[in-house]
C-alpha positions in Angstrom: 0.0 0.0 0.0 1.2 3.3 -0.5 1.6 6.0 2.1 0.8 9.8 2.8 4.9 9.8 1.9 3.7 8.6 -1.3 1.6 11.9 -2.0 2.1 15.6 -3.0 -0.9 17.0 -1.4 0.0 21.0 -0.9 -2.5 23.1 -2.0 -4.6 19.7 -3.6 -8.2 18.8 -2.3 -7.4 15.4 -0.2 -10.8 13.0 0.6 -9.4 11.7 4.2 -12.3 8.8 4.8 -11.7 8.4 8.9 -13.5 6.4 11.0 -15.7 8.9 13.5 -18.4 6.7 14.3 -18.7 7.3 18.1 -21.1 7.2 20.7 -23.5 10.0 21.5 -25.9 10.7 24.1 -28.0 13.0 22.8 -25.1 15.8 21.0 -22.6 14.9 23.6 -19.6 12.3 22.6 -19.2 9.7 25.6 -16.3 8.6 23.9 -13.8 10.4 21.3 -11.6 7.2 21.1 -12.1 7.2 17.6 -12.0 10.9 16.5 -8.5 11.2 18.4 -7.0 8.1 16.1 -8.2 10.1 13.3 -6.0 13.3 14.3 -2.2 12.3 13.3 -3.5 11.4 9.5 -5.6 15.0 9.7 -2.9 16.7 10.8 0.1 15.5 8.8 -2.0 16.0 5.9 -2.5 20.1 7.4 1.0 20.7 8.2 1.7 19.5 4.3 -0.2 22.2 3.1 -3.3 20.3 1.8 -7.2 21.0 1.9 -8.7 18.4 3.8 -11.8 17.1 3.3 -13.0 14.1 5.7 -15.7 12.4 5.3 -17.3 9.4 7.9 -20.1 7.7 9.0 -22.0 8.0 12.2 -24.9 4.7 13.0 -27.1 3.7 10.9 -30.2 6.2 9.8 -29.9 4.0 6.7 -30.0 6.4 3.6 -31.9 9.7 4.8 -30.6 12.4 6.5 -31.5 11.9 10.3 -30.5 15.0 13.0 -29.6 12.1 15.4 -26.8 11.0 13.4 -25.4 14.6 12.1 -21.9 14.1 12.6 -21.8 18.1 13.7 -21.0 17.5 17.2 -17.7 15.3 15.6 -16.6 18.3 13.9 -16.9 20.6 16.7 -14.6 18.0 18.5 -12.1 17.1 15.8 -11.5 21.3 15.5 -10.9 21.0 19.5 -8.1 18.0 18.8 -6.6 19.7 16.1 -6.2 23.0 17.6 -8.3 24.9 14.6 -12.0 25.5 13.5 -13.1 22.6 11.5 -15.9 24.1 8.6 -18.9 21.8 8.1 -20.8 20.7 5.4 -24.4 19.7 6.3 -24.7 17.3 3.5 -22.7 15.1 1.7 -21.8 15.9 -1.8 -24.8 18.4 -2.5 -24.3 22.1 -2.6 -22.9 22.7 0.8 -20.7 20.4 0.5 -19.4 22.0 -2.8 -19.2 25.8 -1.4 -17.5 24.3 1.6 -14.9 22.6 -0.1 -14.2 25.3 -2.9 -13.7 27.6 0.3 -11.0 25.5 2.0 -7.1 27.0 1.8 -4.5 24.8 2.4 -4.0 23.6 5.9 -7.7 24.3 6.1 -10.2 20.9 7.5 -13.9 20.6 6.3 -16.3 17.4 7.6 -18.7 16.4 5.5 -22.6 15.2 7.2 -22.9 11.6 7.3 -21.9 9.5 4.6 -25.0 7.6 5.4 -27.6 9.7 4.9 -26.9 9.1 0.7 -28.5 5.6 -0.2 -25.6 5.1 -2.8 -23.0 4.4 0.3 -24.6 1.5 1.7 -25.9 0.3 -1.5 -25.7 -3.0 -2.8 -26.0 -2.4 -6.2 -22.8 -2.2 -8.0 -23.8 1.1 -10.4 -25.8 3.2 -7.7 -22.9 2.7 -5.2 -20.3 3.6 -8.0 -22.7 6.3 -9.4 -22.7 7.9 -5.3 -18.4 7.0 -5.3 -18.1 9.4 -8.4 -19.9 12.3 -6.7 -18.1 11.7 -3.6 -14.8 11.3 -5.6 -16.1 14.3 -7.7 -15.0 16.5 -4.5 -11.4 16.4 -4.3 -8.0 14.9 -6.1 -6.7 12.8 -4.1 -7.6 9.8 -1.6 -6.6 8.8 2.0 -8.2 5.6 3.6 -8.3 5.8 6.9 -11.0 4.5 8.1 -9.7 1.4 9.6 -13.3 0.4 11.5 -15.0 0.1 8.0 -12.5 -1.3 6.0 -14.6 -4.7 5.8 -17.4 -2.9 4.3 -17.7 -3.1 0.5 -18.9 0.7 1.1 -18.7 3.4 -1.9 -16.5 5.4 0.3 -13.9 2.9 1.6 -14.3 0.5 -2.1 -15.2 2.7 -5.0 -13.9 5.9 -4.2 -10.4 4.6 -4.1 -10.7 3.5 -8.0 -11.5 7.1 -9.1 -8.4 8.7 -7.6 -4.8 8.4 -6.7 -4.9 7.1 -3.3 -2.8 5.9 -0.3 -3.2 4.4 3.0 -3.3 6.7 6.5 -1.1 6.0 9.2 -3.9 4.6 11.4 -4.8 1.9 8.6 -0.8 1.4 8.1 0.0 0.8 12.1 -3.6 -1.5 12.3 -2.4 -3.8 8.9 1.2 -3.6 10.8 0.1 -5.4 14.1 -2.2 -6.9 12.4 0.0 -8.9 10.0 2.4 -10.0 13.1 -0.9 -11.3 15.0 -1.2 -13.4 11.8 2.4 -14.3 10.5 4.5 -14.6 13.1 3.3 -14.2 16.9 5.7 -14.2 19.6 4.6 -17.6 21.8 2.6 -18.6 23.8 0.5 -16.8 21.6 -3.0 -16.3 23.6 -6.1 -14.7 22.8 -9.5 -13.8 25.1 -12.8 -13.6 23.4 -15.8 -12.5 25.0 -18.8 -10.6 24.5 -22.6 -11.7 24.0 -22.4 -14.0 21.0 -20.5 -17.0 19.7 -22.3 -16.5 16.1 -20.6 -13.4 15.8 -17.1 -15.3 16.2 -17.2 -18.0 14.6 -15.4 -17.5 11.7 -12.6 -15.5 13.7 -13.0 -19.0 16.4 -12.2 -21.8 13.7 -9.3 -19.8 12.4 -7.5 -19.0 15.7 -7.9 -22.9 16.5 -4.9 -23.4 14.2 -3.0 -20.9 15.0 -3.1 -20.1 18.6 -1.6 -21.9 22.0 -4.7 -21.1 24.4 -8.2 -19.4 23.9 -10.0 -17.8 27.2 -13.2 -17.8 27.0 -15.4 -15.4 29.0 -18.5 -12.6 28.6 -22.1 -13.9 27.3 -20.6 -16.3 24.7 -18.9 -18.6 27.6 -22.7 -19.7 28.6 -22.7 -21.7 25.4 -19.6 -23.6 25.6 -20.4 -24.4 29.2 -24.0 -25.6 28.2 -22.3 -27.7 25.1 -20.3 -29.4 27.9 -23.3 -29.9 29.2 -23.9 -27.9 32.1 -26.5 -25.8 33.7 -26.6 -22.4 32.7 -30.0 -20.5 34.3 -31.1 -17.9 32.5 -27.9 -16.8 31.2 -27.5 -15.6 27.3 -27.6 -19.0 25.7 -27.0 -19.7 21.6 -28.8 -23.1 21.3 -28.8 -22.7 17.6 -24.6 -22.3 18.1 -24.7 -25.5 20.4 -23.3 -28.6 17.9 -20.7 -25.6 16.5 -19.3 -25.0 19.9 -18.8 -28.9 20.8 -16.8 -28.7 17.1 -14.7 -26.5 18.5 -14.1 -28.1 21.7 -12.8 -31.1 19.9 -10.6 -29.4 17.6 -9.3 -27.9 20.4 -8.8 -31.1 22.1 -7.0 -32.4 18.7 -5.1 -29.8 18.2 -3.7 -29.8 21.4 -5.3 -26.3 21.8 -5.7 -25.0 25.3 -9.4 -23.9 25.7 -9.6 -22.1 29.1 -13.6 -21.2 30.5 -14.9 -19.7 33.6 -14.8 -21.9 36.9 -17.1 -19.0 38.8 -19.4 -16.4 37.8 -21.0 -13.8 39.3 -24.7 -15.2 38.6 -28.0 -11.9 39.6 -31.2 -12.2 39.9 -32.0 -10.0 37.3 -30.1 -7.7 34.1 -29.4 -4.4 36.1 -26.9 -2.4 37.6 -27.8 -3.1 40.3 -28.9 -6.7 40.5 -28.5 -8.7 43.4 -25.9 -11.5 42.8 -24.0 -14.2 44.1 -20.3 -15.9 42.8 -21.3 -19.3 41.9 -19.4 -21.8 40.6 -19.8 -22.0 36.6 -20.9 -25.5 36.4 -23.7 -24.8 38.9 -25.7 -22.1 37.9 -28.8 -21.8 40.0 -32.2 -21.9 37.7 -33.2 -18.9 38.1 -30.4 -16.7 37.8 -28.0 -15.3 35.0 -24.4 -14.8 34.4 -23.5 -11.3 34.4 -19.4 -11.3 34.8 -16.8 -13.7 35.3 -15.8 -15.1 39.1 -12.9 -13.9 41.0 -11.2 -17.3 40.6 -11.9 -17.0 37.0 -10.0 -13.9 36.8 -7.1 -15.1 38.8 -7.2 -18.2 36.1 -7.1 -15.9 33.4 -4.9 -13.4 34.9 -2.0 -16.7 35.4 -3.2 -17.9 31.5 -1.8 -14.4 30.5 1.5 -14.5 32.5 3.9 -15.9 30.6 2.2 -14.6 27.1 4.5 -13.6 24.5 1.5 -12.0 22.1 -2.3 -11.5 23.3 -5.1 -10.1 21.5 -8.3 -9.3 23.6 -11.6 -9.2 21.6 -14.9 -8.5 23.6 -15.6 -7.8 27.5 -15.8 -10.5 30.3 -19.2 -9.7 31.4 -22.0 -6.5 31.0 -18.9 -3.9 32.2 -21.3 -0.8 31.3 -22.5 -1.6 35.2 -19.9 -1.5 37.9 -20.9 -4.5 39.8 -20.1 -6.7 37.0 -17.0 -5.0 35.3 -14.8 -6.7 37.8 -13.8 -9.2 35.1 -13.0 -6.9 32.1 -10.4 -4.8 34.4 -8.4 -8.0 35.6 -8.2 -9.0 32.0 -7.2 -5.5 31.1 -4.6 -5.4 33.8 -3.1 -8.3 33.4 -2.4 -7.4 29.6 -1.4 -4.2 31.1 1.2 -6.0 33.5 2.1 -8.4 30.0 3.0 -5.5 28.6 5.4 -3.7 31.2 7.2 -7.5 30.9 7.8 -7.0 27.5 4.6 -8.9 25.3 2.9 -7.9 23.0 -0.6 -6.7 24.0 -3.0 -5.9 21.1 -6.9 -4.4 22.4 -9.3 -5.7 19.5 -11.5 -2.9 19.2 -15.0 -2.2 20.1 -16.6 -3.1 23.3 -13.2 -3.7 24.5 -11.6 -0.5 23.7 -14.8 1.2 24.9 -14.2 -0.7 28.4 -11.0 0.5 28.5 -11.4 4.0 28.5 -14.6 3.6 30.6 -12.7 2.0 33.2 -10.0 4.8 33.0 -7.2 2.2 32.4 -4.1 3.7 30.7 -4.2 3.6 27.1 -0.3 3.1 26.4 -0.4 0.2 29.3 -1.2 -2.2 26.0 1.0 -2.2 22.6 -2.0 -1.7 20.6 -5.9 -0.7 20.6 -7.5 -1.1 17.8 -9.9 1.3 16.2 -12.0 -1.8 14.2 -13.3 -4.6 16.1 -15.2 -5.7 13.5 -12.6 -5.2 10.8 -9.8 -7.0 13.2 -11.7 -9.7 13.7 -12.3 -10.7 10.1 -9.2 -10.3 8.8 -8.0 -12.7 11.7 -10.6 -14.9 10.1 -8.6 -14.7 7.3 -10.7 -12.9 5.0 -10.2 -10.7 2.3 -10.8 -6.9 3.1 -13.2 -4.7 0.7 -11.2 -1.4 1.9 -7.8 -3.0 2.2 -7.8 -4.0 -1.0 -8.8 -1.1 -3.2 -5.7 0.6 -1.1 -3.6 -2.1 -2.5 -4.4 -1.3 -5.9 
């Protein structure tokens, strides 16, 4: 892939497509995670003297323009980050978007609205989504992908835009392929890696691919209630995939073969009820009562885990260890975080997969440079450890 070194952009009209697509409650950002690993690209690009135009998503107001998903409180704090007043367009590639752009000196920043409020980006029909990328492309000379977190979309701003202009990979999609690559080709060993979060269908792909290439897989979060049930065991009212049941015990026994370690909770903390404040008991992960769920991992689970991560030369962590959005039950997503925090200070290689996990991360105030790597793209880390092809990767590598 080329690189910004790759490009003249002073005084040209650059298309930066970042990844902004973060959390609001109401106009305020809960979480900026994502809009501050879009600010090195942005501002390498404006201390080279180009006009910048960026363009993102935010949700999913599927093809209309939608005032809950204006990406105007984003610009406001992107101009904050980058220490000047960032113009913005209030649509996409109509005439605001136009005047905004043919206003912009270099060094100057405009955000267009939400590249999801045009049908065309989403689409998945090959000539509307191209017809949309030419519009789009139609804006400026050059192209920077950036937008790690949707490179696994065939989307007509991360796939066809690309096509239309000279382009070149951003230092946030260069450093994520980087760590992402030595995760694949050649992990330091004992390589481990901890999954959790609600669902085993959303991993399975990512699950049958790691099982030939990793030394042990923790198990924890809402997805650990079906491997304990496909061994059989009691699991109340916990989340439960019986659908996923006859996968799981696959995977169990290809573990088993391959010699695999395949490390599950021995405790839970099991409530009453899904709340914040649920009243709850530790209960051993083989007996759960009836009547209750499994809302976090046990305290001897996350000493199990925490002594599974010791002696790790690579981890990557994908998905929380139980619902960490409520304090009773984030107990099991900080030990995991600190003991790849304390893997780190011994020298491995620590790699946060995105997500819920980065969300948990900075919810849980833990120090960001305590791992080697967070990831920006959960979704987009996880299938290219499946081992799939990447819409958005690939039309960089053209």
């Amino acid at each position: 892939m080329r690189t910004l070194d790759d490009l003249d952009v002073k005084g040209r009209r650059v298309l930066v497509r970042a990844d902004l697509n973060v959390p609001l409650d109401g106009e305020t950002i809960t979480d900026d995670g994502r809009i501050r690993a879009s600010v090195p690209t942005i501002k390498t690009l404006v201390e080279r003297g180009a006009k910048v135009v960026v363009c993102a998503h935010l949700g999913r107001p599927k093809g209309k323009a939608d005032p809950k998903y204006s990406l105007r409180p984003v610009a406001g704090r992107l101009g904050e980050l980058l220490g000047q007043e960032v113009a913005f367009a209030t649509d996409v590639v109509g005439d605001s978007a136009h005047g905004t752009v043919e206003s912009l000196q270099g060094g100057d920043v405009a955000l267009l609205e939400n590249l999801r409020y045009e049908p065309g980006e989403e689409s998945k029909d090959d000539a509307e989504r191209a017809a949309f990328a030419e519009k789009l492309a139609g804006l400026a000379e050059l192209y920077v992908g950036d937008g790690f977190g949707a490179v696994h979309r065939k989307h007509a701003s991360v796939y066809d835009v690309p096509k239309l202009l000279p382009h070149a990979a951003g230092g946030l999609v260069v450093a994520e392929v980087e760590v992402l690559k030595k995760l694949t080709e050649s992990p330091e060993r004992p390589y481990v890696v901890v999954l959790g979060g609600a669902k085993v269908s959303d991993k399975l792909g990512v699950i049958a691919n790691l099982l030939t290439k990793v030394d042990r897989l923790l198990i924890g979060g809402g997805m650990a209630y079906t491997f304990l049930k496909a061994q059989g065991y009691e699991v109340g009212k916990s989340l439960l995939q019986e659908d996923q049941l006859d996968q799981v015990r696959g995977f169990l026994n290809t573990a088993a073969e391959r010699g695999v370690e395949l490390v599950l909770p021995v405790d839970v903390l099991a409530a009453v009820t899904f709340g914040p404040d649920a009243e709850h008991d530790v209960v051993a992960a083989t007996e759960i009562p009836a009547d209750r769920e499994g809302l976090d991992i046990g305290p001897r689970t996350r000493e199990l885990f925490a002594a599974q991560l010791a002696d790790a030369g690579t981890v990557f962590w994908n998905g929380p260890m139980g619902v960490f959005e409520f304090d009773a039950f984030s107990g099991g997503t900080r030990a995991v975080a600190e003991a790849l925090i304390a893997r780190t200070g011994e020298g491995g290689f620590t790699v946060v997969g995105g997500g819920d996990s980065a969300a948990a991360v900075r919810k849980l105030e833990l120090p960001e440079d305590g791992f080697s790597h967070i990831s920006t793209g959960g979704g987009a880390s996880l299938e290219y450890l499946e081992g799939k092809a990447l819409p958005g990767l690939a039309a960089l590598e053209d």
